[in-house]
Chimera marker file (.cmm) of the C-alpha trace (Angstrom):
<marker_set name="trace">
<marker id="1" x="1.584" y="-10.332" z="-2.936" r="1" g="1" b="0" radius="0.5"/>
<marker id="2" x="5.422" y="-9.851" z="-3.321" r="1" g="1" b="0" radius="0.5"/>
<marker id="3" x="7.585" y="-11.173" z="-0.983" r="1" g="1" b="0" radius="0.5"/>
<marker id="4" x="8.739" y="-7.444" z="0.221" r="1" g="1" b="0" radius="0.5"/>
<marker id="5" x="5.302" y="-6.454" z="0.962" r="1" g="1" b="0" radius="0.5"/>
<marker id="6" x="3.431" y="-8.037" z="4.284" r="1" g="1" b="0" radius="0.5"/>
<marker id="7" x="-0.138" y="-7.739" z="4.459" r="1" g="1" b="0" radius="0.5"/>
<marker id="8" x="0.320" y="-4.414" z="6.572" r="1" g="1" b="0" radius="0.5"/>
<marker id="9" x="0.556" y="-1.369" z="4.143" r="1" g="1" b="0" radius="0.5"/>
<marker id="10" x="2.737" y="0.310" z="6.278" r="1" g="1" b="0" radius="0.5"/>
<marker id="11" x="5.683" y="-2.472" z="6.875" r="1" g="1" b="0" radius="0.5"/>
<marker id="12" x="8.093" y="-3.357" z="4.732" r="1" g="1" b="0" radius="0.5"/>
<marker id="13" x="10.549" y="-6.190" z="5.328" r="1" g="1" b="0" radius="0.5"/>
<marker id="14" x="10.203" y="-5.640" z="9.046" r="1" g="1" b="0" radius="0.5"/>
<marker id="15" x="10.480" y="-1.841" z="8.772" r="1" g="1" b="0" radius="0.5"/>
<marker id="16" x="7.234" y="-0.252" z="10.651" r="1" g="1" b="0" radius="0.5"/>
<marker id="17" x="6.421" y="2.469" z="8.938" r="1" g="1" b="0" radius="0.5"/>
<marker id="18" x="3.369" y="4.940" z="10.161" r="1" g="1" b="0" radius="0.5"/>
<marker id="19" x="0.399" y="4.764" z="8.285" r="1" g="1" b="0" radius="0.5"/>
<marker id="20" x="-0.233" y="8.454" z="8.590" r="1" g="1" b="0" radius="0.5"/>
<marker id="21" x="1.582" y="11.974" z="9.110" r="1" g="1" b="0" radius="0.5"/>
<marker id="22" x="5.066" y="12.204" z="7.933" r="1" g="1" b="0" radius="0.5"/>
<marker id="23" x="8.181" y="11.847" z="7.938" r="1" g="1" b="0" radius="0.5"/>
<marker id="24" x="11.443" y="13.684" z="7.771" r="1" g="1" b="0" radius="0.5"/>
<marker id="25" x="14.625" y="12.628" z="6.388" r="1" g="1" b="0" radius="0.5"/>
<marker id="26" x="16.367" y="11.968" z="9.465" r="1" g="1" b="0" radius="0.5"/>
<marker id="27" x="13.578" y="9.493" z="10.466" r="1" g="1" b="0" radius="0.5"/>
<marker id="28" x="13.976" y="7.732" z="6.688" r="1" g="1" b="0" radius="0.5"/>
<marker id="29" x="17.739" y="7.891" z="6.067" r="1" g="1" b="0" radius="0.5"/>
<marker id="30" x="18.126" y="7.546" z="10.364" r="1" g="1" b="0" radius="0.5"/>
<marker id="31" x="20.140" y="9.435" z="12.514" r="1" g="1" b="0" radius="0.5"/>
<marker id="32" x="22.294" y="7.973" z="15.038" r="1" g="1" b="0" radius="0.5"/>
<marker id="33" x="23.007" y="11.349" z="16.525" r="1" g="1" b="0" radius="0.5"/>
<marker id="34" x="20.040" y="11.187" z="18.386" r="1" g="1" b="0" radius="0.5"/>
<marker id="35" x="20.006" y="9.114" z="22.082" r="1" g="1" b="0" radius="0.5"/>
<marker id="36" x="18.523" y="6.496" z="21.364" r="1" g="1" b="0" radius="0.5"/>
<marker id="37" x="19.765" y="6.339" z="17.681" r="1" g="1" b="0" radius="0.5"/>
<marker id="38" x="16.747" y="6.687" z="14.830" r="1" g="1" b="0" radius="0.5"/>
<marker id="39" x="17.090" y="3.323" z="13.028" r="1" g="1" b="0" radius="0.5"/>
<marker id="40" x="16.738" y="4.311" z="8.739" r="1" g="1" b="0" radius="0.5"/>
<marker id="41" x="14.283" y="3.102" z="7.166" r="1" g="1" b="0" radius="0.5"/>
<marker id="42" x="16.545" y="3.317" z="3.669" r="1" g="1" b="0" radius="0.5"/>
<marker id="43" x="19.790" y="2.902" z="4.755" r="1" g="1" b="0" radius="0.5"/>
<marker id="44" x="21.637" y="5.725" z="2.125" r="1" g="1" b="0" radius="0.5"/>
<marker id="45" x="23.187" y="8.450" z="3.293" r="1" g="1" b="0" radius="0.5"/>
<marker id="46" x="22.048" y="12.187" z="3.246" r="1" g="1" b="0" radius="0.5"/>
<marker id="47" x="23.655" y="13.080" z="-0.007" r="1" g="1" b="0" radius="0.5"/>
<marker id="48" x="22.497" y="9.981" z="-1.972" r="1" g="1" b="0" radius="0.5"/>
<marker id="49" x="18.906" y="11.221" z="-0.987" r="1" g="1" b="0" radius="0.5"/>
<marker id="50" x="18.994" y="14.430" z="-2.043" r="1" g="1" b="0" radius="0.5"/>
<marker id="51" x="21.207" y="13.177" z="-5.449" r="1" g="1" b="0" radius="0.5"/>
<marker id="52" x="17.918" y="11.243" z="-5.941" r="1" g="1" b="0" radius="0.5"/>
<marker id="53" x="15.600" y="14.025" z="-5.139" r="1" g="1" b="0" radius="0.5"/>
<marker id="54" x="17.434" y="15.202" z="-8.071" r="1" g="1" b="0" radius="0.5"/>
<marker id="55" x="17.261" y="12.242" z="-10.264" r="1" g="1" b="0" radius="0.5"/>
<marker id="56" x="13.284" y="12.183" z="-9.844" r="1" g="1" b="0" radius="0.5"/>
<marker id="57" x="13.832" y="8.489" z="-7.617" r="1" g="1" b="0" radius="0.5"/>
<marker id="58" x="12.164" y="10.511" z="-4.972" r="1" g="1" b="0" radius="0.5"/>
<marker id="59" x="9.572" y="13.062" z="-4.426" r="1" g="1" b="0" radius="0.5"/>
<marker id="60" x="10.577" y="16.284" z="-3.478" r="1" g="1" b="0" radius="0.5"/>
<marker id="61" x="8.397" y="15.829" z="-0.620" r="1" g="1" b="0" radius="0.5"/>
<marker id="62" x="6.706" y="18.748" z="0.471" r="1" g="1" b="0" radius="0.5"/>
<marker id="63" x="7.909" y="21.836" z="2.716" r="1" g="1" b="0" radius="0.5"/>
<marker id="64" x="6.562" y="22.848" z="5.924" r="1" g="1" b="0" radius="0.5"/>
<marker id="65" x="9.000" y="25.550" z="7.026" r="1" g="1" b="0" radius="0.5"/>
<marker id="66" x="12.272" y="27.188" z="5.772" r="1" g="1" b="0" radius="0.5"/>
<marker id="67" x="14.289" y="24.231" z="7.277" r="1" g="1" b="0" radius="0.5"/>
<marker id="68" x="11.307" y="21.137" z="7.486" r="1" g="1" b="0" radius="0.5"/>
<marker id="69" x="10.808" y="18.951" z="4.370" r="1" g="1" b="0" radius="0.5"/>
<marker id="70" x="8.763" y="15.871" z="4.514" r="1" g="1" b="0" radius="0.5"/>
<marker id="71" x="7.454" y="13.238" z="2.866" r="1" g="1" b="0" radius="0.5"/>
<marker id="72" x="4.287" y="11.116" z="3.071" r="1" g="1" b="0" radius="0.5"/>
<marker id="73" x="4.366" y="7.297" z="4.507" r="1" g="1" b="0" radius="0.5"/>
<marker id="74" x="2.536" y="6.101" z="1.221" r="1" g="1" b="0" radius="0.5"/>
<marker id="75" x="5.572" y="7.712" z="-0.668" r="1" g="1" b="0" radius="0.5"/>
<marker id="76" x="8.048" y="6.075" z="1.114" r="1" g="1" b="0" radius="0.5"/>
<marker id="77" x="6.574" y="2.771" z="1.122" r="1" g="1" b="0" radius="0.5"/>
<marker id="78" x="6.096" y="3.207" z="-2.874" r="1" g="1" b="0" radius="0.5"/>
<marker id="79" x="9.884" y="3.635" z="-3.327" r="1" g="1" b="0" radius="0.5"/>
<marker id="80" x="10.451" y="0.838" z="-0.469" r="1" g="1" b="0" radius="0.5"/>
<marker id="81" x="8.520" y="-1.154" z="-3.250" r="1" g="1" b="0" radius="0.5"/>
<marker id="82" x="10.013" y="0.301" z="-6.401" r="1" g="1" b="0" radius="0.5"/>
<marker id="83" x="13.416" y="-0.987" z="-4.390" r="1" g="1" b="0" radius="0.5"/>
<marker id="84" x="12.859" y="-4.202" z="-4.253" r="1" g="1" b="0" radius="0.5"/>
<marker id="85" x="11.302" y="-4.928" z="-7.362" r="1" g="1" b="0" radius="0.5"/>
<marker id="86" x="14.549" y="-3.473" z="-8.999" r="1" g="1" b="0" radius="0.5"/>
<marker id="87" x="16.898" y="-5.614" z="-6.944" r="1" g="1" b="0" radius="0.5"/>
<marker id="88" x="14.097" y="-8.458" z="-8.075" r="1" g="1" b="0" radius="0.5"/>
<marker id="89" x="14.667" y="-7.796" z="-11.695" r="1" g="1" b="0" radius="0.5"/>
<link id1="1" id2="2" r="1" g="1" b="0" radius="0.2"/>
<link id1="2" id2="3" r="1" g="1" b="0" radius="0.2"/>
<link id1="3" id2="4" r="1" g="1" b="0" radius="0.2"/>
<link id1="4" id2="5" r="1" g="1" b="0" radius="0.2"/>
<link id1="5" id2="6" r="1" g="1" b="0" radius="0.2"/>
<link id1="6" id2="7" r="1" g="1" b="0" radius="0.2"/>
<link id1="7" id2="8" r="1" g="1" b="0" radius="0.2"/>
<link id1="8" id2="9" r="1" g="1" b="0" radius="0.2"/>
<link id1="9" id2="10" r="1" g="1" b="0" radius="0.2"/>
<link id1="10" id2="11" r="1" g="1" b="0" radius="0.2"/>
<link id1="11" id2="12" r="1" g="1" b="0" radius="0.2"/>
<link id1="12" id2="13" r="1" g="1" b="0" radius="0.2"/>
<link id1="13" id2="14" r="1" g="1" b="0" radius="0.2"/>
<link id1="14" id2="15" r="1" g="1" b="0" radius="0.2"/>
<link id1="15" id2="16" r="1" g="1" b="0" radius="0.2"/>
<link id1="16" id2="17" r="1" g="1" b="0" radius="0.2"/>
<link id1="17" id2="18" r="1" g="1" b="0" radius="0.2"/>
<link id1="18" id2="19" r="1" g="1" b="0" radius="0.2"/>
<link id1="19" id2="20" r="1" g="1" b="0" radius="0.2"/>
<link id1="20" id2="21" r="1" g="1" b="0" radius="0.2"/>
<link id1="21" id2="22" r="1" g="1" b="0" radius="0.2"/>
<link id1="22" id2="23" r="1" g="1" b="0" radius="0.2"/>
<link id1="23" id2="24" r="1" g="1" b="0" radius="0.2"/>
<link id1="24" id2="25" r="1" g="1" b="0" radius="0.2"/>
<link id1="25" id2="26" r="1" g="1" b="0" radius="0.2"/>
<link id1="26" id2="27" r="1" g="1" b="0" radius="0.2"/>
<link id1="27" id2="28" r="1" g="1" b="0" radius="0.2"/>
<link id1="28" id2="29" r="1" g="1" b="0" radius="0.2"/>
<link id1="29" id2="30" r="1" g="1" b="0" radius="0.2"/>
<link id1="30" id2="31" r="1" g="1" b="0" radius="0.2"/>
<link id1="31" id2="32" r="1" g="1" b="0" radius="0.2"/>
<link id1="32" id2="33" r="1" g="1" b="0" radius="0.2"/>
<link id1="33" id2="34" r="1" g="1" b="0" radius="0.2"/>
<link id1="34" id2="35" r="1" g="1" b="0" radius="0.2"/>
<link id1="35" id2="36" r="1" g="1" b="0" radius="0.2"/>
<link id1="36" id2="37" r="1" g="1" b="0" radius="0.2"/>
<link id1="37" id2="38" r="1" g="1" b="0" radius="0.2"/>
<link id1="38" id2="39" r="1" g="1" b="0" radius="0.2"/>
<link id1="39" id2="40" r="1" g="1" b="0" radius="0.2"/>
<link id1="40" id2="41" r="1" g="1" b="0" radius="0.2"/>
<link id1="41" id2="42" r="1" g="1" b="0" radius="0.2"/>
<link id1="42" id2="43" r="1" g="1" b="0" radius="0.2"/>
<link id1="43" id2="44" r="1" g="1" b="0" radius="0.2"/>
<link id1="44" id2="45" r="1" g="1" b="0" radius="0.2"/>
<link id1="45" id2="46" r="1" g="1" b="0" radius="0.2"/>
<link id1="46" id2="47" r="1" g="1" b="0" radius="0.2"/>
<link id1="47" id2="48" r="1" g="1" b="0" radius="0.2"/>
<link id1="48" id2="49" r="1" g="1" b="0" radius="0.2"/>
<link id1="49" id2="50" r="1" g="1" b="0" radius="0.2"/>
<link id1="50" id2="51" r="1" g="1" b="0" radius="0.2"/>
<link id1="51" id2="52" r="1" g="1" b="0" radius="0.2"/>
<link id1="52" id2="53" r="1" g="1" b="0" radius="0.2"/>
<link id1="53" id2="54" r="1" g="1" b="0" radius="0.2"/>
<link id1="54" id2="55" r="1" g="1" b="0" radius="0.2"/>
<link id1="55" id2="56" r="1" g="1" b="0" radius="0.2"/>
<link id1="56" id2="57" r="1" g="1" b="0" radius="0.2"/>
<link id1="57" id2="58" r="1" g="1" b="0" radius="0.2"/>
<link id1="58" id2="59" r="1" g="1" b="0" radius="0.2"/>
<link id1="59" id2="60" r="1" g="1" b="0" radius="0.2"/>
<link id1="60" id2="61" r="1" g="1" b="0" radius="0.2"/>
<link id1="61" id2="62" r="1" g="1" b="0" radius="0.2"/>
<link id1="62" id2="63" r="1" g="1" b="0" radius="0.2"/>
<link id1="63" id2="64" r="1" g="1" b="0" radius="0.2"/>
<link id1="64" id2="65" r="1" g="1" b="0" radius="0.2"/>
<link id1="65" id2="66" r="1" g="1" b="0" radius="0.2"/>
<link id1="66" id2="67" r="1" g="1" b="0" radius="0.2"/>
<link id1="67" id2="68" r="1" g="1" b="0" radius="0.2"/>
<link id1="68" id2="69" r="1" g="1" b="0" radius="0.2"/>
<link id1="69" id2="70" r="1" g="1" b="0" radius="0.2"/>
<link id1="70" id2="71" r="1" g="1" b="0" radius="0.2"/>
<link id1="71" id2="72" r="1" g="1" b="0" radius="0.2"/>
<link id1="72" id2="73" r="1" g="1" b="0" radius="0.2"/>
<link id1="73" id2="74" r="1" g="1" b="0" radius="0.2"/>
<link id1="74" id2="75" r="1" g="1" b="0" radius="0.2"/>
<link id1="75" id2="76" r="1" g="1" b="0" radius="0.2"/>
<link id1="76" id2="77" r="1" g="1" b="0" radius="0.2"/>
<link id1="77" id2="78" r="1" g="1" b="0" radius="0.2"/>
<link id1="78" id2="79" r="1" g="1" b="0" radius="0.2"/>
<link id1="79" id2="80" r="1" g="1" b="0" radius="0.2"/>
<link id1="80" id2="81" r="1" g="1" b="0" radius="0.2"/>
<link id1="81" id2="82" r="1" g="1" b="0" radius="0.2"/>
<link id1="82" id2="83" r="1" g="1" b="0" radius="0.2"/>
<link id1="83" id2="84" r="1" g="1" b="0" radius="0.2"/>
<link id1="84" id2="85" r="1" g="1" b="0" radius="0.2"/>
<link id1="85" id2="86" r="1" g="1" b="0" radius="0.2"/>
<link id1="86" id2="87" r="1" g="1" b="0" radius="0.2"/>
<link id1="87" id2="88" r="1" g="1" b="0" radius="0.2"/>
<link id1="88" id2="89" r="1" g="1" b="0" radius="0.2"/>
</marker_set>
């Protein structure tokens, strides 16, 4: 097992990330808007999301609403991986 994965699936490098549901972009990228602040879990901004949305670094996540896109804890913990093995190599 690589040093940025613990034995829990769903935490990376001391980031707790659900195991189920999903999460939107202000909960991955953070937000510290909100009282208390949302800590990222990727800390990019906004823009450098969405530019790799674009790229095809990241899922396009799926939609819920007009305004709600989200993205699946497994997904996020796959790019937490693919991450880290690129800053390994």
């Amino acid at each position: 097992m690589s040093s940025s994965m613990s034995k829990n699936p769903g935490q990376h490098n001391d980031i707790n990330i659900p195991l189920s549901g999903y999460l939107r972009l202000s909960q991955i990228v953070g937000d510290p808007k909100t009282n208390p602040p949302t800590l990222p879990i990727i800390p990019i901004g906004k823009s450098t999301w969405w530019r790799w949305v674009a790229e095809g670094k990241v899922s396009k996540g799926r939609k819920l609403g007009p305004k709600i896109r989200v993205w699946t804890p497994q997904e996020i913990g796959d790019l937490l991986t693919k991450l880290a093995s690129e800053q390994e190599g």
